[in-house]
C-alpha positions as CSV (number, residue, x, y, z in Angstrom):
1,X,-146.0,-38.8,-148.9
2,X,-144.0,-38.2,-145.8
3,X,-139.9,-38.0,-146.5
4,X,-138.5,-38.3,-143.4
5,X,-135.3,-40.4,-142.7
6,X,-134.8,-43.1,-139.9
7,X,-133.3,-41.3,-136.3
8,X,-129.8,-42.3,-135.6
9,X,-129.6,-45.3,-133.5
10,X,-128.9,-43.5,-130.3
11,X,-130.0,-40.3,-129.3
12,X,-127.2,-38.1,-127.0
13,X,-127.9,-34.3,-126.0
14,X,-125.9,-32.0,-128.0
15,X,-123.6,-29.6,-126.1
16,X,-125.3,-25.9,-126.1
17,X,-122.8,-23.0,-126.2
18,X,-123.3,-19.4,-127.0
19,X,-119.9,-18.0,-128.3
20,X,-117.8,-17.6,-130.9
21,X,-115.0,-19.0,-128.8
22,X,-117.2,-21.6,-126.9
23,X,-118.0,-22.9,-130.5
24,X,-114.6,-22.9,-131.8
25,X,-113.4,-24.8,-129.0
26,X,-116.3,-27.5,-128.9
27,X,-115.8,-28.3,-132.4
28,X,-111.8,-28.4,-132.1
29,X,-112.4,-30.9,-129.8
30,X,-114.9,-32.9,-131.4
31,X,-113.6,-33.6,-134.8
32,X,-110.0,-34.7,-132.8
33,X,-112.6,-36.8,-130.6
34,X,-111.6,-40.7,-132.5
35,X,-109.4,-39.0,-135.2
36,X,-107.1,-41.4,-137.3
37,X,-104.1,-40.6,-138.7
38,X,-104.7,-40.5,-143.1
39,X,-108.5,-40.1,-142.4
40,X,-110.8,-37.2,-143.0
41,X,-113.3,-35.6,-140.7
42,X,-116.4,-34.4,-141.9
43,X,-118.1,-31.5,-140.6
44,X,-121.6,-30.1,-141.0
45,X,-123.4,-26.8,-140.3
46,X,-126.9,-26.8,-140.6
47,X,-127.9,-22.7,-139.6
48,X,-132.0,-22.6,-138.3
49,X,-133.6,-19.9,-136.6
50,X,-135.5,-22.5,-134.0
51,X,-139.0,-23.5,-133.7
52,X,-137.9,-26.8,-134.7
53,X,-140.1,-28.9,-136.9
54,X,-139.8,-32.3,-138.5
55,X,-138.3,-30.4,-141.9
56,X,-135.6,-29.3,-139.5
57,X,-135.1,-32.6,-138.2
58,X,-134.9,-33.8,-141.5
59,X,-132.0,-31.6,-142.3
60,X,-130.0,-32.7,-139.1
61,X,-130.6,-36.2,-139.8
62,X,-129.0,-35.8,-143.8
63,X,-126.0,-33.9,-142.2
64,X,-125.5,-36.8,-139.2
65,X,-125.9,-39.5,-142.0
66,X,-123.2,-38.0,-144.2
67,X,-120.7,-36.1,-141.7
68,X,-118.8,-36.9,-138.1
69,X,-119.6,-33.6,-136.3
70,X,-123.1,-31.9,-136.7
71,X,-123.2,-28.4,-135.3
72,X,-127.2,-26.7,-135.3
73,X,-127.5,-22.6,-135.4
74,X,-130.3,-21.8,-133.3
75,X,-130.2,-17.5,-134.4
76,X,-133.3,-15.3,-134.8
77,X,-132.0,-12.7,-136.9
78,X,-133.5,-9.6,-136.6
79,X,-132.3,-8.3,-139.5
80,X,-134.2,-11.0,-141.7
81,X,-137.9,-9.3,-140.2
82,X,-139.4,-6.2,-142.0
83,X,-142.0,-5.8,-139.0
84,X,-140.4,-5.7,-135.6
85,X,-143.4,-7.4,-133.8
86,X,-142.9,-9.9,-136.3
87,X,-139.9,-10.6,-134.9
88,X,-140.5,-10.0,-131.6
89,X,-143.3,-13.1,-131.5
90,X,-141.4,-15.5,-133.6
91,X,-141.3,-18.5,-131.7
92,X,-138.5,-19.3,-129.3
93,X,-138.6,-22.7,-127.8
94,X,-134.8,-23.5,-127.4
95,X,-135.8,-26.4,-124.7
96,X,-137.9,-28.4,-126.7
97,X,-135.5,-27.2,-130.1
98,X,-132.5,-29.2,-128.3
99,X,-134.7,-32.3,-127.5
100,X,-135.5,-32.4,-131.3
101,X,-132.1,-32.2,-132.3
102,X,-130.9,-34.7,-129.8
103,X,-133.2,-37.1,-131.3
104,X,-132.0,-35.8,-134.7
105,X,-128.2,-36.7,-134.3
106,X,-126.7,-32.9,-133.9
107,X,-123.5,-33.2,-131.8
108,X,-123.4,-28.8,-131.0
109,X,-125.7,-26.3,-130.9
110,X,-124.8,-23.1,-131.3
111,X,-127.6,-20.6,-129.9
112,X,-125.9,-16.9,-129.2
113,X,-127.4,-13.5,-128.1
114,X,-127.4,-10.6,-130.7
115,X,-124.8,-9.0,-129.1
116,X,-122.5,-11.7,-129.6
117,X,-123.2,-11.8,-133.6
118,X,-123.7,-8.1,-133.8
119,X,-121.2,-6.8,-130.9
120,X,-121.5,-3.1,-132.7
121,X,-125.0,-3.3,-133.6
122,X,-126.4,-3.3,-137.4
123,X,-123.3,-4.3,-139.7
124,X,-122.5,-1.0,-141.8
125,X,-120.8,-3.1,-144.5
126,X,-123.7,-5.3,-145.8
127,X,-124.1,-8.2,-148.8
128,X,-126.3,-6.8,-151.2
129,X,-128.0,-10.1,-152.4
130,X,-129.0,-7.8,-156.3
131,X,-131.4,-9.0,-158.4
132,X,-131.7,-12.5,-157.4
133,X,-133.3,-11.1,-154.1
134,X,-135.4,-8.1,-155.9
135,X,-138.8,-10.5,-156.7
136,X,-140.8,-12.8,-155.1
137,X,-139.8,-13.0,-151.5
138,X,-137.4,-10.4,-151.7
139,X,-140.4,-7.8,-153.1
140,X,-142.5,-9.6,-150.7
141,X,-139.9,-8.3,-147.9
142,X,-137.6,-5.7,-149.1
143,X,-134.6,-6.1,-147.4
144,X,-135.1,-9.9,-146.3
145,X,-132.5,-11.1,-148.3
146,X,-129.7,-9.0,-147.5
147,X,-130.0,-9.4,-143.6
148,X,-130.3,-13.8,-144.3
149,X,-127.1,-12.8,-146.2
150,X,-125.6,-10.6,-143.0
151,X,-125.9,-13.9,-140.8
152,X,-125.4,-16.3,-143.0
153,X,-122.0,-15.1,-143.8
154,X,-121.5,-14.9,-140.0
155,X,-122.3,-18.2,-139.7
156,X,-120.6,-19.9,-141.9
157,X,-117.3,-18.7,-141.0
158,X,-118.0,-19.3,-137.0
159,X,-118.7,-23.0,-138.3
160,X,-115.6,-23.6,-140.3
161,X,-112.9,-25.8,-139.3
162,X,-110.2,-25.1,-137.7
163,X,-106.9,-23.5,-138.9
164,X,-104.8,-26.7,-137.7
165,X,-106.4,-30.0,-136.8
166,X,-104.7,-33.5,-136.5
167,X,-106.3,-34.7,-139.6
168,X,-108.0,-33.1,-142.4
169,X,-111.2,-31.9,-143.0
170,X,-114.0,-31.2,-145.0
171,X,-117.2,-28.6,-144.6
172,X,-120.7,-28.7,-145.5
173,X,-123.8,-26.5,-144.6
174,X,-127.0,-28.0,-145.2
175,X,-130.1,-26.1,-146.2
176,X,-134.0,-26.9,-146.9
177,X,-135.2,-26.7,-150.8
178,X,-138.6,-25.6,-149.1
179,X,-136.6,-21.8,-148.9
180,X,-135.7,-22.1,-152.3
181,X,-134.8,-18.8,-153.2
182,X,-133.0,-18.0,-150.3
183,X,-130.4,-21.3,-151.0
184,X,-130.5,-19.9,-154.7
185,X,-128.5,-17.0,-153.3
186,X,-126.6,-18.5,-150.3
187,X,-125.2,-21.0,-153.6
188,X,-124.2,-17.6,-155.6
189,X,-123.1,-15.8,-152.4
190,X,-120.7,-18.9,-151.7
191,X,-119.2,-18.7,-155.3
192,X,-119.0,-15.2,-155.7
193,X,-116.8,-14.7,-152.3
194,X,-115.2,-18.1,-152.5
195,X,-116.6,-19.5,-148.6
196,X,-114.6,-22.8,-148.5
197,X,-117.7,-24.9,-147.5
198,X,-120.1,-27.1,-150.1
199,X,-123.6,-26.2,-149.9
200,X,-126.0,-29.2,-149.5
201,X,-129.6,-29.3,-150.0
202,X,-132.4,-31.1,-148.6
203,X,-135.8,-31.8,-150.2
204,X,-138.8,-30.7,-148.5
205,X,-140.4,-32.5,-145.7
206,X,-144.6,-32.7,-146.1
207,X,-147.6,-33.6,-144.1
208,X,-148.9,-36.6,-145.1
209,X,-151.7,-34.7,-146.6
210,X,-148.7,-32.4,-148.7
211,X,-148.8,-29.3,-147.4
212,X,-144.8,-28.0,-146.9
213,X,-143.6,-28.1,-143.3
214,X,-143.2,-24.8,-142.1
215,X,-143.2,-22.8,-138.7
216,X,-145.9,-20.8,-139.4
217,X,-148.1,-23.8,-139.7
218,X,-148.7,-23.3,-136.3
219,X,-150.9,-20.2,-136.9
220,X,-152.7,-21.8,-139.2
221,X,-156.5,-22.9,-138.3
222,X,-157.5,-26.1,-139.3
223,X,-159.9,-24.9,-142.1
224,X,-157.1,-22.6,-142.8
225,X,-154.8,-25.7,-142.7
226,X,-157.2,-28.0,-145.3
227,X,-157.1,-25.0,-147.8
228,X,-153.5,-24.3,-147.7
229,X,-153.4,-28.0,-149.3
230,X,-154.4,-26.1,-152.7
231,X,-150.4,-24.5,-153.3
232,X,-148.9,-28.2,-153.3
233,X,-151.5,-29.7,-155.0
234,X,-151.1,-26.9,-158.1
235,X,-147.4,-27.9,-158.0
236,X,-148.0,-31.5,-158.0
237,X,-150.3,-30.7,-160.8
238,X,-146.5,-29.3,-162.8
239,X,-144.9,-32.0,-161.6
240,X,-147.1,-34.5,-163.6
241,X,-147.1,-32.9,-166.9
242,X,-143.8,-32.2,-166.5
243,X,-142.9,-36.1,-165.7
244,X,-145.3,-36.9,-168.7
245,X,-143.6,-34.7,-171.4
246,X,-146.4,-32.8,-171.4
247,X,-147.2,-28.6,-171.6
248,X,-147.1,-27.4,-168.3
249,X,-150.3,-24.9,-168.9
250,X,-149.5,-22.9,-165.7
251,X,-152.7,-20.8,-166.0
252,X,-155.0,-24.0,-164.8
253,X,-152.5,-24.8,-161.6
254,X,-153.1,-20.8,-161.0
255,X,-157.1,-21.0,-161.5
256,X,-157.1,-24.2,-158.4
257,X,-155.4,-21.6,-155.9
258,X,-157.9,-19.0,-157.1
259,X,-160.8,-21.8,-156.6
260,X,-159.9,-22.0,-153.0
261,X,-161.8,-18.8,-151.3
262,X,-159.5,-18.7,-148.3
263,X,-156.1,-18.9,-150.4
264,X,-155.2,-15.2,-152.4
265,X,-152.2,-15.8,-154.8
266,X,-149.3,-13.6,-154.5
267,X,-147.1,-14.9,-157.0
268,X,-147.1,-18.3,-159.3
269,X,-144.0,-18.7,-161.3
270,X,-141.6,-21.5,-163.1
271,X,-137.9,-20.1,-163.2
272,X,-134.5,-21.1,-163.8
273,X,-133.4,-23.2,-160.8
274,X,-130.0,-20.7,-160.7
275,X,-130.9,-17.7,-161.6
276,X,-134.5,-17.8,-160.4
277,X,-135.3,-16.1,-163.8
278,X,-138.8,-16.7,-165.3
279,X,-138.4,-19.2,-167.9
280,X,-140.2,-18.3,-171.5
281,X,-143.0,-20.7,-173.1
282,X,-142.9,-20.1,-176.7
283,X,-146.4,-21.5,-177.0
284,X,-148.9,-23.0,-174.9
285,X,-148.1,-25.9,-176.5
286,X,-144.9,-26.4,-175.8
287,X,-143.6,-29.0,-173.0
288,X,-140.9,-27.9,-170.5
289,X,-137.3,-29.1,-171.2
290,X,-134.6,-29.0,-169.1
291,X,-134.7,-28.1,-165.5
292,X,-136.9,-25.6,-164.1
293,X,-138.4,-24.5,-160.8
294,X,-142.0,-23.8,-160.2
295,X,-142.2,-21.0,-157.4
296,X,-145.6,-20.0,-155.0
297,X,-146.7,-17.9,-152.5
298,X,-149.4,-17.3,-151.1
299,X,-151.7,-16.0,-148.2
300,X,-154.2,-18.3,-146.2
301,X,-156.2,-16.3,-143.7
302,X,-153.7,-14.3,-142.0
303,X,-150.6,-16.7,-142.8
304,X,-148.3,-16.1,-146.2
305,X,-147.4,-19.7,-147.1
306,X,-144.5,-20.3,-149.8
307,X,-143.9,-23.9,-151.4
308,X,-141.9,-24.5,-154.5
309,X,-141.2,-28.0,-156.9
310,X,-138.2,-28.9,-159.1
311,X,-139.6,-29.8,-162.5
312,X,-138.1,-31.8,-165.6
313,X,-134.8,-33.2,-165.6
């Protein structure tokens, strides 16, 4: 079941810098690095708050495959934490986070101290991220939203090109399906305001057992980790009857999560894949057409687990 892509054929250590300027510079002189005269250069951002995993990799790997310059974020934004100690022990393994990427293809990392991304503390003008950040995660973590928004703005202008470059050039930032509601509203965020840069998506990477690569797998123990199986399983379940024509009947994927006495249910929904609106079943009956979204979350011992699966066309 496993997704991943083949490494680039050689593996080089990416440059690390930690400014604005630093970064600037780097990529200035990497996308003039072989430039031809008529050709384009292709430039990719690909924002992470560390604690690697192959689901990163992934994404870095899709980026070097379709660009010439790869440049990783490595940012843990505090804004994006409702509980300080939360954030305070979120893993930060920037060592073994570059060894990854080098492996991965990235060609800059980009791994600053608050103060450089917040040089006057908290922003006072702020994204507010409305209803498509009010439910699930967002109600989940009031506020989660609009502080991924605060960076991610950040981020994607520190990434862009430059101004004036000896050939032209395009710009891509690459994000992970498995945060599906957070790219939902990076996508709206980027048309609303008009951000120069195409948003790319990558699917999400899976044990080969199916559970959704995360960070916080980590925490998980293994019982823990055999149980968690349930939330992809429930969406595979979607997946089926969706490929097959068939009514979804979203209560029986719910009743497997409830069947698993270490997994309590937060939310199970199918939604519009844009507007993250639930979608309306006129009948039990009736099979899903079009494109839809099938949404979960959900807490394994201590750990709150999300996955997600596209569904129908």
């Amino acid at each position: 079941m496993s997704n991943a892509t083949p490494l680039p054929a050689a593996a080089t250590t990416p440059l690390v810098v930690q400014t604005v300027a630093a970064l600037k510079d780097a990529v200035r002189g990497r996308l003039e690095e072989s430039a031809v005269s008529g050709s384009v250069r292709r430039l990719a951002l690909v924002p992470t708050m560390g604690a690697l995993h192959e689901g990163h990799a992934r994404l870095v790997r899709t980026a070097a495959a379709e660009n010439d310059v790869v440049v990783v974020t490595i940012f843990v934004n505090e804004l994006q934490f409702n509980d300080r100690e939360d954030f305070l022990r979120y893993p930060r393994t920037l060592e073994a986070d570059v060894e990854l990427l080098a492996g991965a293809g990235a060609d800059l990392v980009f791994a600053p101290e608050a103060a450089e991304v917040y040089p006057d503390g908290p922003p006072l003008v702020k994204l507010d991220c409305g209803r498509l950040g009010e439910r699930f995660e967002g109600k989940a973590r009031p506020g989660h939203f609009d502080g991924m928004l605060a960076v991610v703005s950040k981020l994607l202008h520190y990434g862009q090109p430059p101004l004036s470059t000896a050939v032209p050039v395009t710009y891509r930032a690459y994000f992970g399906q498995k945060d599906a509601q957070q790219l939902a509203i990076i996508r709206r965020m980027v048309a609303d305001l008009n951000y120069d840069v195409d948003i790319r998506s990558v699917p999400i990477v899976r044990s080969p057992e199916g559970l959704a690569l995360s960070s916080r797998n980590r925490f998980l123990s293994a019982e823990e980790a055999e149980a968690a199986l349930v939330l992809s399983r429930a969406l595979f379940l979607l997946k089926r009857r969706a490929d097959a024509g068939e009514p979804l009947h979203i209560e029986d994927a719910e009743a497997m999560i409830a069947s698993q006495p270490l997994a309590k249910l937060d939310y199970f929904e199918v939604v519009d894949p844009r507007t993250l609106e639930p979608l309306a079943f006129n009948c039990p009956e009736t099979p899903l057409t079009g494109e839809a979204l099938a949404l979960v979350a959900a807490r394994v011992g201590a750990v709150r687990l999300i996955d997600n699966m596209p569904l129908g066309r």
